[in-house]
C-alpha positions as CSV (number, residue, x, y, z in Angstrom):
1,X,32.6,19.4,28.5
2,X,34.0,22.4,30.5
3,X,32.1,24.4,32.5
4,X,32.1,28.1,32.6
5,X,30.5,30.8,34.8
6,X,29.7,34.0,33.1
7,X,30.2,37.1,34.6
8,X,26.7,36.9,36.2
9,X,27.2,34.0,37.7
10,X,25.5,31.5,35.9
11,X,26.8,28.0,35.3
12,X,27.2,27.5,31.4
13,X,28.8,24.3,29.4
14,X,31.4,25.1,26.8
15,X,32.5,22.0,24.9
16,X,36.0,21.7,24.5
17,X,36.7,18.7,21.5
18,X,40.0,16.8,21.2
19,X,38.7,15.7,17.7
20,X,40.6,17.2,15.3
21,X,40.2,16.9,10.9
22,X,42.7,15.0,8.9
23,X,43.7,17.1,5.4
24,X,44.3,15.2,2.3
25,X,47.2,14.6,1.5
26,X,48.8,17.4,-0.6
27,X,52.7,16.2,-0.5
28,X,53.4,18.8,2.3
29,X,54.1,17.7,5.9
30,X,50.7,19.2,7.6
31,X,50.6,21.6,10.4
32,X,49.3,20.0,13.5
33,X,46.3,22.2,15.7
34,X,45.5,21.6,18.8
35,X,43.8,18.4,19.6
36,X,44.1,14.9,18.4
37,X,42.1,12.3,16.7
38,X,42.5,9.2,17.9
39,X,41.2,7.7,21.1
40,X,43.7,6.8,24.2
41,X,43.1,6.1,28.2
42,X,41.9,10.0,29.8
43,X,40.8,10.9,33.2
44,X,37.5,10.0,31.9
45,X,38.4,6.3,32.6
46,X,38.4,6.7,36.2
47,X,35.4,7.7,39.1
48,X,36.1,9.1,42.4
49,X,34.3,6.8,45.3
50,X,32.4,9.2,47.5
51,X,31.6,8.3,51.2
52,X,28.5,6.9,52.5
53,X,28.2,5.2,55.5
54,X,31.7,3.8,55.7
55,X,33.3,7.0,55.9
56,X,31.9,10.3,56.7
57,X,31.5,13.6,53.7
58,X,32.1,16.9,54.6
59,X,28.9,19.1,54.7
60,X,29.3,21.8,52.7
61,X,27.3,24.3,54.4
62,X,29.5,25.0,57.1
63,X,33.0,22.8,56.6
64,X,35.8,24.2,55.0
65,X,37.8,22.4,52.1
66,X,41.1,24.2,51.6
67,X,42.6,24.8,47.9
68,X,45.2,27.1,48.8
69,X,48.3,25.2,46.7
70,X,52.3,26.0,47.5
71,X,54.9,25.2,45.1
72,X,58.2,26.1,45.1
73,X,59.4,25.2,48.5
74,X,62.7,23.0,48.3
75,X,65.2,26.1,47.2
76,X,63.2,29.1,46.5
77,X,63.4,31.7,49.0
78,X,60.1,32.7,47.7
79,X,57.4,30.1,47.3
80,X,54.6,31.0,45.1
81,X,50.8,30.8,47.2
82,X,48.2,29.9,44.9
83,X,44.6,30.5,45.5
84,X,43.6,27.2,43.6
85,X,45.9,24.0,42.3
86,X,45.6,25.6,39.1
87,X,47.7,27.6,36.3
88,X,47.5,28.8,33.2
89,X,49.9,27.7,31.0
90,X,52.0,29.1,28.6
91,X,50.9,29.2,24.6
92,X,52.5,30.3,21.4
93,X,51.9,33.5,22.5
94,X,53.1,34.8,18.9
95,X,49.8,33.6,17.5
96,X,47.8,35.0,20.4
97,X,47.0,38.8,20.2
98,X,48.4,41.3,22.7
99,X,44.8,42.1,24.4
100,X,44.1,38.0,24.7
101,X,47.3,37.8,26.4
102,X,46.5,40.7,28.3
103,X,43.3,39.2,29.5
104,X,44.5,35.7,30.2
105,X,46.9,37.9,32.6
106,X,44.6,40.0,34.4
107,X,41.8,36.9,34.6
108,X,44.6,34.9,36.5
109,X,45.3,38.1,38.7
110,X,41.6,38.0,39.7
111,X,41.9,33.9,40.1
112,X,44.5,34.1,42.0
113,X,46.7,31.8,40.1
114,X,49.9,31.4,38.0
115,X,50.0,33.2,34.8
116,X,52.4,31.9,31.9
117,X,54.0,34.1,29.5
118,X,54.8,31.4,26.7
119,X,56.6,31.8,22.9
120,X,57.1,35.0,22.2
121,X,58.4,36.8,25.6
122,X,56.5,39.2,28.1
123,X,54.8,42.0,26.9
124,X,54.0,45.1,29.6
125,X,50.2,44.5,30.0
126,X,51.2,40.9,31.2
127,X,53.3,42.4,33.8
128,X,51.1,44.6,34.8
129,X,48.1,42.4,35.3
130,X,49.4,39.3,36.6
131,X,49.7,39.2,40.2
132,X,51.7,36.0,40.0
133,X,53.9,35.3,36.5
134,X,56.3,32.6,35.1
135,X,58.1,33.3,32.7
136,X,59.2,30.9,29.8
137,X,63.2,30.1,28.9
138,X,62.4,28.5,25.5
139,X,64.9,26.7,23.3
140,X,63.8,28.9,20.5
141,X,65.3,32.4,22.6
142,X,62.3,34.2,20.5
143,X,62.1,37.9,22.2
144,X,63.6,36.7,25.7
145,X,64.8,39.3,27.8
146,X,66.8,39.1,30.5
147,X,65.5,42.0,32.2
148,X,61.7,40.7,32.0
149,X,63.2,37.3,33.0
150,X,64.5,39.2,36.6
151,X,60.2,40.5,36.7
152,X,59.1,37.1,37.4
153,X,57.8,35.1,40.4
154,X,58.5,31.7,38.7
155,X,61.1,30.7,35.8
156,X,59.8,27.7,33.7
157,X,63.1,26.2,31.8
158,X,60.7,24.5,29.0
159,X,63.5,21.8,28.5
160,X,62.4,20.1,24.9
161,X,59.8,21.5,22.2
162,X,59.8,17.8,20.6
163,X,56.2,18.3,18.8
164,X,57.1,22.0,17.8
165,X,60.0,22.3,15.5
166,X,58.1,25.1,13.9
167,X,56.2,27.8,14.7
168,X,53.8,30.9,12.9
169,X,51.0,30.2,10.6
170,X,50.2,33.0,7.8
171,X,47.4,35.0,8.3
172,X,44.5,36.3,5.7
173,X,43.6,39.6,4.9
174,X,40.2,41.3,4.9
175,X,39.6,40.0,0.9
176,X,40.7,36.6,2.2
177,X,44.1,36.4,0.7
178,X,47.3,35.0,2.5
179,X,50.0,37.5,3.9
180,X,52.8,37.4,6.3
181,X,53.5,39.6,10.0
182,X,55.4,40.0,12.0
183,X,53.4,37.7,14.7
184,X,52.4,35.2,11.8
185,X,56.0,34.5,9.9
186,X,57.1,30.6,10.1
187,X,60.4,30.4,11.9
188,X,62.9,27.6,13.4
189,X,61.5,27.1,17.0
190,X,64.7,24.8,18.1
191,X,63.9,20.9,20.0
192,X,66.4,21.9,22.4
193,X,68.2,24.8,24.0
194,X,71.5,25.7,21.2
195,X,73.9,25.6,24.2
196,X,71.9,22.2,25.4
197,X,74.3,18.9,24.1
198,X,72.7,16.5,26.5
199,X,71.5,15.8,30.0
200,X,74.3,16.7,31.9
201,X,73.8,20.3,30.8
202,X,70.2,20.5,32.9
203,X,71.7,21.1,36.1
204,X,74.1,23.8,34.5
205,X,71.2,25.9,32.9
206,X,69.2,25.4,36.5
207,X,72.3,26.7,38.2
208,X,72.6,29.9,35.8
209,X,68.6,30.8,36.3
210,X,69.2,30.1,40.0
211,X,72.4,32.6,40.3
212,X,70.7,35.5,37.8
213,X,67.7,35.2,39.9
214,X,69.4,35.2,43.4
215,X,68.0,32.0,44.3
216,X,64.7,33.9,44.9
217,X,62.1,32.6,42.7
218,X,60.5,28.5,42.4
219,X,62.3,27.1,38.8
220,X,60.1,25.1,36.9
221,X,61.5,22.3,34.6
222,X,58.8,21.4,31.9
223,X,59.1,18.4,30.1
224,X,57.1,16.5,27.4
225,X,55.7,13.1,28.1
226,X,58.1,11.0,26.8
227,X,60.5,9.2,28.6
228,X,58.8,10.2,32.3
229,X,60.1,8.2,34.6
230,X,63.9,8.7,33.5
231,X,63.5,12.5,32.7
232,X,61.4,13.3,35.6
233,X,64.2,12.1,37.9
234,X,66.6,14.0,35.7
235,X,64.7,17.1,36.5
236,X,65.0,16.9,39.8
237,X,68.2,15.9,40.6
238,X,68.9,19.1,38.4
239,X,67.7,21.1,41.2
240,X,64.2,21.8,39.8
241,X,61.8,23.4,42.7
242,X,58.8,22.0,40.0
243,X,58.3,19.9,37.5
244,X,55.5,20.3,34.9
245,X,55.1,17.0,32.7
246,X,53.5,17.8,29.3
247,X,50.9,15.0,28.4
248,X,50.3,14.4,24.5
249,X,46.6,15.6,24.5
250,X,48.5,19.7,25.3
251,X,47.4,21.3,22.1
252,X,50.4,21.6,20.1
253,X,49.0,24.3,17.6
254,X,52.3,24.3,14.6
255,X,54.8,21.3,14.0
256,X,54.1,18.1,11.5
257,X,50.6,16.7,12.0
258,X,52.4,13.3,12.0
259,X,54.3,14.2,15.2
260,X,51.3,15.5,17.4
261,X,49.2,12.6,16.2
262,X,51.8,9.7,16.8
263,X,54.1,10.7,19.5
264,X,54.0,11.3,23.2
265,X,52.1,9.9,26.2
266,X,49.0,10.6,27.7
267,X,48.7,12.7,31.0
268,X,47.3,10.1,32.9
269,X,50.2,7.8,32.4
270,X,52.5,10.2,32.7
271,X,51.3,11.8,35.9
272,X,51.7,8.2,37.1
273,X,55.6,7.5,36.1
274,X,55.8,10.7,37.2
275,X,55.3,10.5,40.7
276,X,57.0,7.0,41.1
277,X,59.7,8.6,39.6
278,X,60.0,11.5,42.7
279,X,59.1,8.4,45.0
280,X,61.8,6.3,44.3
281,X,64.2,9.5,44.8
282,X,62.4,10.0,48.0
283,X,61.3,13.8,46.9
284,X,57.4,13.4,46.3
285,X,57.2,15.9,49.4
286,X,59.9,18.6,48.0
287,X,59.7,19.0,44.8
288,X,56.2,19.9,43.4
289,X,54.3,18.3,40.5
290,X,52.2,20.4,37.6
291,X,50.3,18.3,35.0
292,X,49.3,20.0,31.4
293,X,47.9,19.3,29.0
294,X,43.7,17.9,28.0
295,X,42.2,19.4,31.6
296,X,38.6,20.6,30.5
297,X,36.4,20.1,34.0
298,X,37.0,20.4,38.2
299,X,36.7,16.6,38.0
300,X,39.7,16.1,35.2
301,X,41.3,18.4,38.5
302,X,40.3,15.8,41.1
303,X,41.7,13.0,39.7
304,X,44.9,14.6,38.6
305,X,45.2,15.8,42.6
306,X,44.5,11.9,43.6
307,X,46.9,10.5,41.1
308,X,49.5,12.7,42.9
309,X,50.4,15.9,41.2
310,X,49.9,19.1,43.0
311,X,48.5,21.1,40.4
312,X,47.4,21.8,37.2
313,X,48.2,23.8,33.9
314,X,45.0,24.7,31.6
315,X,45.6,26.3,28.0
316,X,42.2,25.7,25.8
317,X,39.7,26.0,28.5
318,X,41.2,29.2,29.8
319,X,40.7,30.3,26.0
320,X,37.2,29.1,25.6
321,X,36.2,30.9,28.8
322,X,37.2,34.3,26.9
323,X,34.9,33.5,23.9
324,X,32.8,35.0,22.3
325,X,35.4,38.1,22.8
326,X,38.4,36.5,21.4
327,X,36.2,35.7,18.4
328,X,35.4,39.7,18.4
329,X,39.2,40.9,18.8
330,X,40.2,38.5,15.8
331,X,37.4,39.8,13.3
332,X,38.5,43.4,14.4
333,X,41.9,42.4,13.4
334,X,41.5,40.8,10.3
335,X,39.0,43.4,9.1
336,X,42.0,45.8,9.3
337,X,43.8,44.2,6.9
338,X,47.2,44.9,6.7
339,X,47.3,47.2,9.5
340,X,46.3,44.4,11.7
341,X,49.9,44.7,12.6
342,X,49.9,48.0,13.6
343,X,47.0,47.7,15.7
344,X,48.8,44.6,17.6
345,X,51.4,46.9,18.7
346,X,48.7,49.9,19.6
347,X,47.4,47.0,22.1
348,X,50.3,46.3,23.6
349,X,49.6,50.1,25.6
350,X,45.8,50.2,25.5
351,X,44.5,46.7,25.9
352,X,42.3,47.9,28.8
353,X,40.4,50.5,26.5
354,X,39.4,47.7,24.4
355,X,35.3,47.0,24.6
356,X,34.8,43.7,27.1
357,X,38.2,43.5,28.3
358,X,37.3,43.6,31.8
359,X,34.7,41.5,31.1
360,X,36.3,38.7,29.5
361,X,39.2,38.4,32.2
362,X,36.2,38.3,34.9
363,X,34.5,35.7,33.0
364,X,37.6,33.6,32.7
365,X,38.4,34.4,37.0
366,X,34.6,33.0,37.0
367,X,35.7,29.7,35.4
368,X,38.5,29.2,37.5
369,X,36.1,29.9,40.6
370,X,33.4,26.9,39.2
371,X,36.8,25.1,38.6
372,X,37.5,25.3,42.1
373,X,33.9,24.3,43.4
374,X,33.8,21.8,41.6
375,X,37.0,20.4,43.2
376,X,35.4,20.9,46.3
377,X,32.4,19.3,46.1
378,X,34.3,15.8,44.6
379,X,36.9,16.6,47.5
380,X,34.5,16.6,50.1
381,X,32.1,14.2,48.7
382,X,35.4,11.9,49.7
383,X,35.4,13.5,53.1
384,X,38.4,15.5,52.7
385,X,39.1,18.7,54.5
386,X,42.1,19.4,51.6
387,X,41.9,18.8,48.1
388,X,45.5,17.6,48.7
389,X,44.5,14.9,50.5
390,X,42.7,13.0,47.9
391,X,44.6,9.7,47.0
392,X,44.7,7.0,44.8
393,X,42.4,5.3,47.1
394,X,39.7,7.4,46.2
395,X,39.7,6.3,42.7
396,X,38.5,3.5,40.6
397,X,39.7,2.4,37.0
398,X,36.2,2.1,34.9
399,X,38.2,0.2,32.0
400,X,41.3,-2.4,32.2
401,X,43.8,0.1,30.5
402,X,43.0,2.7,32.9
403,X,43.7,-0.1,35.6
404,X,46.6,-1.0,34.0
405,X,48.3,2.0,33.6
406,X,47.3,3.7,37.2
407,X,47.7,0.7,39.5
408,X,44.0,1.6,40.5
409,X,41.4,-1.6,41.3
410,X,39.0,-1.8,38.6
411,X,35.5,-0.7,39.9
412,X,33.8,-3.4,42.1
413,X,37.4,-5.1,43.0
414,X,39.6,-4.5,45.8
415,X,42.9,-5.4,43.7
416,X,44.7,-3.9,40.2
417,X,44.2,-5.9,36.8
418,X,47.5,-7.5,36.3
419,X,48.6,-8.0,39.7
């Protein structure tokens, strides 16, 4: 379930479901959507052990518990503050209209936190909302800019597209029937960079966004989950200020069905190789540590914080906190038919005159804010003064494979399955 504040301020539960239908088979390689449907080890698996009379909690009434999140520090000459350790991440922006990109932007703005541009460049209105932006170097060099590269507080190299070799879905019109745009044709979206041979050529494509930026802004190296441990380490002995690691339940929303069901690891054991990975280089304190991918609740936040990253990067829950307006803004473009196009690049310039704009960014700040309260409450309920200082030792495995794969004692032991 994820929790989501309206703009009044109540609390209200939005389910966000990883299942996700199988098609029969129709000799075509299917197009994957965001989700998957098998089971594997989540954050679910594990409980946070609150204090009691062992050690103290924090009352809430009148002690503070700080969320304010830094990342960027080890080369950047400007470090990015965030309000919360959370950002939003970056989406195949080419199947999101211009006003729900718009909106993302200025809801993040009003959060606080990291906006990401994703496929399919920067458009003005993300600019101009976002207080803090990334921007996205993809392999696939759809609309990138240089100029709107040099308007960013953060560079995110997105070093492999491994579950999205393709991207664009057709779209229907108002009497239902199939037709192509601009933002719907299917195009090559490249696994790796075209001037991108091997590993050796990371720290050469950090280098050149270093140089064109003036050393100014964080770089952030995304990865998929794959081969953590080795890549992680790769990353940042490539001179990456962050490094956001990709876990297989990120919504990958075009590519073959067969990859997105079949391939990839799950955030929880990634996050884990991860940070043993920047441990055994001795930079767990420099360079920072973003997981993405399946976060729905404040308490999927908590446990990601103790495990060791230092923050987070939502997609689908930062989507579901703008419904039911998205729905509204893609009935009014596909009752327009064929000049749903046109009206795309009309909301480019007048986003903000669209009815519930405001509204929805404000409702998705408001999730964001429960997001962070509920951070809070698990943080001090552990007696931390910092949400940074929770730690694997406030954690307990509630099944063997969660055990397993965090080096956390099952519940009711003191020691790790296995050891």
């Amino acid at each position: 379930m994820v929790t989501r504040k309206s703009t009044e301020g109540t609390l209200a539960a939005t389910p966000v479901s990883t299942e996700k239908k199988v098609e029969s088979s129709s000799g075509h390689v299917s197009a994957g959507r965001p989700g998957r449907s098998r089971s594997f080890p989540t954050f679910d698996d594990l409980t946070l052990i609150p204090c009691s009379l062992s050690r103290v909690p924090l009352e809430a009434f009148y002690e503070q518990c700080t969320t304010a999140t830094t990342l960027g520090t080890r080369f950047a000459a400007q470090p990015i503050v965030l309000s919360t350790p959370v950002t939003i991440a970056g989406m195949g922006a080419k199947l999101l209209s211009p006003a729900v990109r718009a909106a993302l932007a200025y809801g993040s703005a009003h959060a606080g936190i990291l906006y990401t541009t994703g496929y399919g460049g920067m458009l003005a209105a993300e600019r101009e909302y976002a207080k803090m932006l990334s921007y996205e170097v993809l392999p696939s060099r759809v609309d990138f800019d240089p100029r709107h590269m040099l308007q960013a507080d953060v560079i995110e190299l997105v070093s492999v597209r491994g579950l999205s070799p393709s991207i664009g879905m057709p779209s229907r019109n108002s009497q239902g029937a199939m037709q192509e745009t601009a933002y719907s044709r299917l195009t090559h979206s490249p696994t790796r960079h075209p001037d991108w041979v091997g590993s050796d050529d990371l720290p050469k494509k950090v280098e050149e966004l270093r140089e064109a930026t003036d050393w100014q802004v964080p770089i952030i190296v995304k990865i998929s989950a794959a081969h953590v441990f080795d890549d992680v380490q790769l990353a940042a002995k490539a001179g990456a200020d962050i490094i956001t690691v990709e876990g297989m339940e990120a919504g990958a929303s075009t590519g073959p069905e067969i990859l997105n069901q079949n391939t990839g690891v799950p955030g929880i054991a990634a996050v884990c190789q991860a940070r043993r990975a920047l441990e055994t280089l001795g930079l767990e304190d420099e360079v920072g540590l973003i997981l993405c991918g399946g976060i729905r609740s404040g308490a999927d936040v908590a446990k990601a914080l103790a495990l060791g990253v230092d923050a987070v990067s939502i997609g689908t829950a930062a989507l579901r906190s703008l419904e039911p307006w998205t729905q509204q803004v893609a009935a009014q473009s596909e009752g327009d038919g064929a000049a749903g196009e046109d009206r795309a690049e009309a909301e480019r310039d007048s986003v903000a005159d669209l009815p519930g704009f405001a509204d929805a960014a404000h409702r998705m700040a408001n999730f964001i804010a429960t997001l962070t309260q509920e951070i809070q409450l698990l943080a001090r309920a552990c007696g931390k003064a910092n949400v940074h200082d929770l730690e694997a030792e406030d954690l307990r495995a509630l099944s063997l494979e969660a055990s397993l794969i965090t080096n956390v004692p099952l519940v009711g032991m003191d020691t790790v399955i296995g050891r």
